[in-house]
Residue frames as a rotation matrix with the C-alpha (Angstrom) as fourth column:
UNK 1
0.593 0.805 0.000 0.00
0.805 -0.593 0.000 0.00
0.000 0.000 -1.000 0.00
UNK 2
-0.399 -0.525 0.752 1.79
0.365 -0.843 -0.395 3.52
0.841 0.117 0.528 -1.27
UNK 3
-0.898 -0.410 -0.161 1.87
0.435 -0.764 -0.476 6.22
0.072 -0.497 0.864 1.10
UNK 4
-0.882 0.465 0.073 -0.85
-0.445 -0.875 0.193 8.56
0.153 0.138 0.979 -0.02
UNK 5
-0.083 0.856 -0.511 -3.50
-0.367 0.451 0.814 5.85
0.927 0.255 0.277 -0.22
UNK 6
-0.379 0.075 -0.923 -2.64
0.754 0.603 -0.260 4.88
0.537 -0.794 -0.285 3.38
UNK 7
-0.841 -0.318 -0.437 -2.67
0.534 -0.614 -0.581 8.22
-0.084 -0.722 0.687 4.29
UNK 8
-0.801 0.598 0.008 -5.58
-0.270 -0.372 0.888 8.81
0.534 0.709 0.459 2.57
UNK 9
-0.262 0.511 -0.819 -7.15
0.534 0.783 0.318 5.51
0.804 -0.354 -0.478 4.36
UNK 10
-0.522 -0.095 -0.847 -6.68
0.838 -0.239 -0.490 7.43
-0.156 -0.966 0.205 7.97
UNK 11
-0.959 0.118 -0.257 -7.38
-0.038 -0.955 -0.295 10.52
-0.280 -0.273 0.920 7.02
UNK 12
-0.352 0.936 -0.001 -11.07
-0.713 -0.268 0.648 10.21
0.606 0.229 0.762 5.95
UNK 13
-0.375 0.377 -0.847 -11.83
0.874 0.449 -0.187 7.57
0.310 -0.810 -0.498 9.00
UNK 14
0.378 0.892 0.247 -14.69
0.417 -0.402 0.815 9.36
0.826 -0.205 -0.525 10.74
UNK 15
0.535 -0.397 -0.746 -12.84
0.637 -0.391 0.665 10.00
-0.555 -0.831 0.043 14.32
UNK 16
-0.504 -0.860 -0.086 -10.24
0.782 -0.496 0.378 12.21
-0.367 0.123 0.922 12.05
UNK 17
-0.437 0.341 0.832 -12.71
0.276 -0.830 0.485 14.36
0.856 0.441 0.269 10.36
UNK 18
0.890 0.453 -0.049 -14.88
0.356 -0.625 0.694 15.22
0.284 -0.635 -0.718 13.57
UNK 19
0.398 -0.828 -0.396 -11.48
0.830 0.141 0.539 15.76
-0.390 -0.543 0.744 15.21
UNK 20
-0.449 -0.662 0.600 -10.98
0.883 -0.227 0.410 18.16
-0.135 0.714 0.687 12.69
UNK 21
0.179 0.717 0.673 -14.32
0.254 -0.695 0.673 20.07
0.950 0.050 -0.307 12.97
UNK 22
0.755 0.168 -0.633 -14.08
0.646 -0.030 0.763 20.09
0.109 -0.985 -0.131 16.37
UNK 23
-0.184 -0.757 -0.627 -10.82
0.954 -0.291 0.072 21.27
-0.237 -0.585 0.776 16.26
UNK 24
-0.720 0.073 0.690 -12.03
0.590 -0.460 0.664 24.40
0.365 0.885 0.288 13.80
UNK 25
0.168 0.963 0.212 -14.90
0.226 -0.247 0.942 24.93
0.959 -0.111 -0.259 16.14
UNK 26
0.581 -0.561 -0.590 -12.86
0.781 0.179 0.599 25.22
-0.230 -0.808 0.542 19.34
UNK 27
-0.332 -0.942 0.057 -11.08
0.931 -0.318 0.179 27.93
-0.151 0.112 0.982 17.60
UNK 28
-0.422 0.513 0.748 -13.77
0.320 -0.688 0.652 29.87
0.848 0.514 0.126 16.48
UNK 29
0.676 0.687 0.266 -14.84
0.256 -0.558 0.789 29.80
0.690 -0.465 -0.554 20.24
UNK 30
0.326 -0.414 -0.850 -12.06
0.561 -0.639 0.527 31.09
-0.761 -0.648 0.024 21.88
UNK 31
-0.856 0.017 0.517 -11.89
0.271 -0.836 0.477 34.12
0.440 0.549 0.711 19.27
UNK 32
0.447 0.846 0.291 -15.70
0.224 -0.421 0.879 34.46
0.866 -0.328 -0.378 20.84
UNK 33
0.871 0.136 -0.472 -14.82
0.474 0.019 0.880 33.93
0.129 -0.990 -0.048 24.45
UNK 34
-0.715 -0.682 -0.155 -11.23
0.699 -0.692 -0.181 36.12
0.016 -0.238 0.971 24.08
UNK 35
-0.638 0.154 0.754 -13.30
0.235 -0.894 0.381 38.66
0.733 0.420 0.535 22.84
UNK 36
0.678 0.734 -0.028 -16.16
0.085 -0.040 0.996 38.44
0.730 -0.678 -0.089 25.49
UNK 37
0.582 -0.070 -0.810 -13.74
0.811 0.114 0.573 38.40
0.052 -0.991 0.123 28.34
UNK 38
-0.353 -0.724 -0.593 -11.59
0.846 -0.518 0.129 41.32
-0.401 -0.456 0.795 27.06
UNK 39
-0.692 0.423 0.585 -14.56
0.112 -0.737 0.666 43.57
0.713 0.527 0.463 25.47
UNK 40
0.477 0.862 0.172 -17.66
-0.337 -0.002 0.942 42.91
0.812 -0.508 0.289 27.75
UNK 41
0.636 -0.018 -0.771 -15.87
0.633 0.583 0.509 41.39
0.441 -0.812 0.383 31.15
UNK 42
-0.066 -0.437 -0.897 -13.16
0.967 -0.251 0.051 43.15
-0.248 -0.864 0.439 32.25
UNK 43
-0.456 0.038 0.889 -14.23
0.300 -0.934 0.193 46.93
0.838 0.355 0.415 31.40
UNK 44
0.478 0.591 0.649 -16.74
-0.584 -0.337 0.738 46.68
0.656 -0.732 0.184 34.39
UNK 45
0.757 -0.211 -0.619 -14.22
0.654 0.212 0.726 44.81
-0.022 -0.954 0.299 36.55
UNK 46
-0.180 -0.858 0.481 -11.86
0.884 -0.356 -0.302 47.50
0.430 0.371 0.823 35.67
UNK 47
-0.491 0.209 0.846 -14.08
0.108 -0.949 0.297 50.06
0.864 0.237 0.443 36.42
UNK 48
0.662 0.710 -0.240 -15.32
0.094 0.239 0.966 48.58
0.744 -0.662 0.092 39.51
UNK 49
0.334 -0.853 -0.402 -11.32
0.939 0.339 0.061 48.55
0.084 -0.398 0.914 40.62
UNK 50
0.058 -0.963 -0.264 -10.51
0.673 -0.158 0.722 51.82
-0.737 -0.219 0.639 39.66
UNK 51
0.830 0.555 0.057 -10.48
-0.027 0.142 -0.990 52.02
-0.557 0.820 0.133 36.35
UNK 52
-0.312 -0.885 0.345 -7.54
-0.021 0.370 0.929 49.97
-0.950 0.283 -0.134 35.74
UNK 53
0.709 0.445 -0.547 -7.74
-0.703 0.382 -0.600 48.99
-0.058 0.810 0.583 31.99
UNK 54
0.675 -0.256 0.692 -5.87
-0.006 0.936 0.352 44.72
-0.738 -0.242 0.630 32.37
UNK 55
0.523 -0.665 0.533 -4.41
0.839 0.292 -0.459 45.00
0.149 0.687 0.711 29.14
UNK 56
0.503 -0.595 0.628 -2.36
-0.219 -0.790 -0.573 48.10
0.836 0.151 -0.527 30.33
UNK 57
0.811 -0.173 0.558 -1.16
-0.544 0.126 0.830 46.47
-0.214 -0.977 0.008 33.54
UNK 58
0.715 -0.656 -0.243 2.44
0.066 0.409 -0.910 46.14
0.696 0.634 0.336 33.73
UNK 59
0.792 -0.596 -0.134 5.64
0.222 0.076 0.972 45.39
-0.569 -0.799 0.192 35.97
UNK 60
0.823 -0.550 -0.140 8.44
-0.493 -0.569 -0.658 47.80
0.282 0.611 -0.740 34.37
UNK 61
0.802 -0.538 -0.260 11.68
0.591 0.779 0.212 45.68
0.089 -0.324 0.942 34.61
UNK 62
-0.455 -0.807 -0.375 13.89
0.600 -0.590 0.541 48.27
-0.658 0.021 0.753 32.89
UNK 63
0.404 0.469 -0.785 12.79
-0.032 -0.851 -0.524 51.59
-0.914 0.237 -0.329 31.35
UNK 64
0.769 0.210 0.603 13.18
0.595 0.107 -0.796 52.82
-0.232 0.972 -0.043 27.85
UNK 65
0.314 -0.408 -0.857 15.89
0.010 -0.902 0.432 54.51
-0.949 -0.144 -0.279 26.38
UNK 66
-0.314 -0.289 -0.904 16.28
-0.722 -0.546 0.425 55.85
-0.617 0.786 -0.037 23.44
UNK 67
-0.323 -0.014 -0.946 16.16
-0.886 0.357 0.297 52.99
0.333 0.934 -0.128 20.87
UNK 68
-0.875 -0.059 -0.481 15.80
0.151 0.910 -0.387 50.23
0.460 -0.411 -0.787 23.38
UNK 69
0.141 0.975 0.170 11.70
-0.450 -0.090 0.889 49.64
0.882 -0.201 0.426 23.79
UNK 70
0.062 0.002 0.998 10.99
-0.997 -0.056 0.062 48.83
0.056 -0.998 -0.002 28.05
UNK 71
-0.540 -0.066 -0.839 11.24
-0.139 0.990 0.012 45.79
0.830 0.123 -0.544 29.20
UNK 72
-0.500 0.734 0.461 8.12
-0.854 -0.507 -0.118 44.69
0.147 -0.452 0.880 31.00
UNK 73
-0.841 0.539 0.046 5.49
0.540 0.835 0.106 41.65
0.019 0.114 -0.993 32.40
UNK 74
-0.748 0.663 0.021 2.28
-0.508 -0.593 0.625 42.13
0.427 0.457 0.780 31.24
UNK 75
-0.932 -0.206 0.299 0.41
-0.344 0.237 -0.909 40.78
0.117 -0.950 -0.291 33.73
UNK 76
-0.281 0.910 -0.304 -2.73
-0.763 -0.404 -0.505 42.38
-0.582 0.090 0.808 32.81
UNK 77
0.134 0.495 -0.859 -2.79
-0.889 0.442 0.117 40.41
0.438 0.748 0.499 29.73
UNK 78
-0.901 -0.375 -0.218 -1.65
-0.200 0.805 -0.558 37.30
0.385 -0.459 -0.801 31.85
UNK 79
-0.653 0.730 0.201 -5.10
-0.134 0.151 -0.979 37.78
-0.746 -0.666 -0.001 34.04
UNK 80
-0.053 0.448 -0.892 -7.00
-0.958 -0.274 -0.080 38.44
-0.280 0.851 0.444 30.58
UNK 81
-0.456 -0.721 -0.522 -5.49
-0.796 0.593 -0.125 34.92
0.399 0.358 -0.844 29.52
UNK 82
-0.971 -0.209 0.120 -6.30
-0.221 0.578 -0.785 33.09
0.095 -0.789 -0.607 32.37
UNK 83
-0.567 0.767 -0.300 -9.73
-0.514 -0.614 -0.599 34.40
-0.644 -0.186 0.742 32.26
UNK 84
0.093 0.139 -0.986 -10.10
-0.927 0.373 -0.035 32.99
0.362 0.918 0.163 28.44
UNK 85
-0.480 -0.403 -0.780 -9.06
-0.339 0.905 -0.259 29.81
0.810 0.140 -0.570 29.68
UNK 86
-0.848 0.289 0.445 -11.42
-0.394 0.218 -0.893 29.54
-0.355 -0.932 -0.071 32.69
UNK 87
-0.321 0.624 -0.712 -14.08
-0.785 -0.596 -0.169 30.34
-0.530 0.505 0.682 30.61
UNK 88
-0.341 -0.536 -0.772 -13.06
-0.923 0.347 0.167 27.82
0.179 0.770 -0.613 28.26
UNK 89
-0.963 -0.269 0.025 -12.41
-0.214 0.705 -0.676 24.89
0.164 -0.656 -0.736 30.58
UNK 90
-0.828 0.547 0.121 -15.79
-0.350 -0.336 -0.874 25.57
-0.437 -0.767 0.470 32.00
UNK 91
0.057 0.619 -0.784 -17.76
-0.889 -0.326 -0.322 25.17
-0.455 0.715 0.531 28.72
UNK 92
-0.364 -0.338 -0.868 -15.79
-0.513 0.851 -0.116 22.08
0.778 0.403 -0.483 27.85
UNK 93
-0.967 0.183 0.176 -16.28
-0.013 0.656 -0.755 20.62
-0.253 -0.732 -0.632 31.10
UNK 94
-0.350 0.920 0.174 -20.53
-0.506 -0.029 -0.862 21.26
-0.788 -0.390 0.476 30.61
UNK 95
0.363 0.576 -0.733 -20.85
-0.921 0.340 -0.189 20.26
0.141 0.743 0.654 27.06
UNK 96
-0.511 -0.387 -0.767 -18.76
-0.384 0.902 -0.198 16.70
0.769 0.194 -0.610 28.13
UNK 97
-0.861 0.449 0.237 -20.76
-0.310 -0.096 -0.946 16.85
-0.402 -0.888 0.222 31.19
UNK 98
0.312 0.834 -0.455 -23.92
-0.849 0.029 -0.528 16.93
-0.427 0.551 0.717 29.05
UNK 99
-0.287 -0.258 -0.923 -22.40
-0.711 0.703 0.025 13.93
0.642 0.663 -0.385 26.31
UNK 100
-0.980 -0.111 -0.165 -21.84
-0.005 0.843 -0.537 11.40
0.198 -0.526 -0.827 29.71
UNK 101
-0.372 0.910 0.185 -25.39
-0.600 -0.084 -0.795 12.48
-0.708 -0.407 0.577 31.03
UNK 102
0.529 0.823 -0.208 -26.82
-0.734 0.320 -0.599 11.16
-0.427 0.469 0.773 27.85
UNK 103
-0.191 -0.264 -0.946 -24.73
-0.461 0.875 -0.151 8.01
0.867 0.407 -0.288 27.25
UNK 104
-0.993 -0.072 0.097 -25.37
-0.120 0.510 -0.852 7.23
0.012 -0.857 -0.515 30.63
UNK 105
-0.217 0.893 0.395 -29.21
-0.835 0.041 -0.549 7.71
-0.507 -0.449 0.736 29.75
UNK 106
-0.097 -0.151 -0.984 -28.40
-0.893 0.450 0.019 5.64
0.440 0.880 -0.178 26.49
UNK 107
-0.805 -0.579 -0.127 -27.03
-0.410 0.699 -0.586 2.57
0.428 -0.420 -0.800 28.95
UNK 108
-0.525 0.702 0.481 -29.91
-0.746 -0.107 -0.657 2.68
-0.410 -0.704 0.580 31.20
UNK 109
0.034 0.874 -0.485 -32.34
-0.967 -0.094 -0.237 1.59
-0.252 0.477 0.842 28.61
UNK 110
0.444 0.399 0.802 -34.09
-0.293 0.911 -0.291 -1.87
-0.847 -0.106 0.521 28.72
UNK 111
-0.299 -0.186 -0.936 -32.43
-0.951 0.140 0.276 -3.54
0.080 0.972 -0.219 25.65
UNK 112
0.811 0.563 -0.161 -34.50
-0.575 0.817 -0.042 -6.76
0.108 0.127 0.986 24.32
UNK 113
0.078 -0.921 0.383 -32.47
-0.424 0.317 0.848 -9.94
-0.902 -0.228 -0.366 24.77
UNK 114
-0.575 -0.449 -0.684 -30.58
-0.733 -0.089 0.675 -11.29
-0.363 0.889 -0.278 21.34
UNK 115
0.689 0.678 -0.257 -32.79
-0.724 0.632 -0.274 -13.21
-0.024 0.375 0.927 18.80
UNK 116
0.037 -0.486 0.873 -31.16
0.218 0.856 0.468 -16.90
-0.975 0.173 0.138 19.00
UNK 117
-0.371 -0.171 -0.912 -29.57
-0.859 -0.309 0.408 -17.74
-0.352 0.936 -0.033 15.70
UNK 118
0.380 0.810 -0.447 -30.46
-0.871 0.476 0.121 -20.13
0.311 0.343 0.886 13.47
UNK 119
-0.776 -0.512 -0.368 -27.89
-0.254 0.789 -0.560 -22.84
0.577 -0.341 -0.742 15.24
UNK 120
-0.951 -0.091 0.295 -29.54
-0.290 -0.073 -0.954 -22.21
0.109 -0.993 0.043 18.54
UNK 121
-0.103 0.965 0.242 -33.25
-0.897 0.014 -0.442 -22.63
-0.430 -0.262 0.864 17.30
UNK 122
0.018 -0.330 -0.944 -31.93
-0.341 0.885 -0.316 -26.25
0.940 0.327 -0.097 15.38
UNK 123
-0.946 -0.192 -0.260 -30.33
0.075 0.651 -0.755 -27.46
0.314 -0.734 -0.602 18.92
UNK 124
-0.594 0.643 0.484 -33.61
-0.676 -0.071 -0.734 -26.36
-0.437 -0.763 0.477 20.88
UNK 125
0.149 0.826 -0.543 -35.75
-0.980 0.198 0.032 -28.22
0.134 0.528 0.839 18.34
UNK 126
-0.219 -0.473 -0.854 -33.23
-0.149 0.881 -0.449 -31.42
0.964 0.029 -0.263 18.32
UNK 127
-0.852 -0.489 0.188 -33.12
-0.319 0.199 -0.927 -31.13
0.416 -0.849 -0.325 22.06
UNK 128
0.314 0.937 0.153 -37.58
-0.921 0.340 -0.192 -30.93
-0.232 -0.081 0.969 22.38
UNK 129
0.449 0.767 -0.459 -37.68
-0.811 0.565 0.150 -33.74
0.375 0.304 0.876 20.36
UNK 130
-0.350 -0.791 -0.502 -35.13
-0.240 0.593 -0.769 -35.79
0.906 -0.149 -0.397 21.99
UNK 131
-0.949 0.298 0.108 -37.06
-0.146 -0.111 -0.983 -35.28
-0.280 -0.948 0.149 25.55
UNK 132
-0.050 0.983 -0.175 -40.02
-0.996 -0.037 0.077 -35.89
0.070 0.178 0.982 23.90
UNK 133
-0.117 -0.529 -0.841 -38.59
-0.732 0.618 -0.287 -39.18
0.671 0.582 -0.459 22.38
């Protein structure tokens, strides 16, 4: 089997393509949930502090001079960060939360027992008439 055609083989198996959406969709929401936690969240905990603004919060190491730009932790955006990644976490954790709930209702459920094959309904017949016999 060449190369491409194996690689081919894997790559269109079902677990790789969700794996893929997912992964596509998982980006698109943290771009939502950055944006929600550094537009619409921390302005009013900023403003409730102070009015700090998070992404300006910094720990000068060494000042500018001349040509040489400061040198600085950016904390702010560090708390910002974190923030995204609670968020995050939080959402994953409910929507797997939610998945187990409903394989676990999935399990639950009465399942009929297996139709005998056609061996099994041969012996039972062989066996009647043998006890009949």
């Amino acid at each position: 089997m060449g190369m491409m055609s194996e690689f081919k083989k894997f790559a269109m198996k079902g677990n790789v393509v969700d794996m893929a959406v997912g992964i596509v969709i998982g980006a698109a929401f943290g771009k939502i949930v950055s944006s929600f936690v550094s537009d619409i969240l921390m302005p009013p905990i900023g403003m409730m502090i102070g009015g700090v603004d998070f992404s300006q919060l910094v720990y000068t190491l060494q000042e500018a001079s001349g040509e040489i730009a400061a040198v600085t932790i950016n904390y702010g955006s560090f708390i910002q960060t974190a923030l995204d990644f609670i968020i995050i976490a939080l959402a994953i954790f409910m929507v797997v939360k939610g998945m187990n709930s409903m394989k676990k209702k999935e399990e639950e459920k009465p399942t009929a027992p297996p139709k005998p094959t056609n061996e099994e309904v041969l012996l039972a017949e062989i066996r009647d008439l043998l006890q009949k016999g």
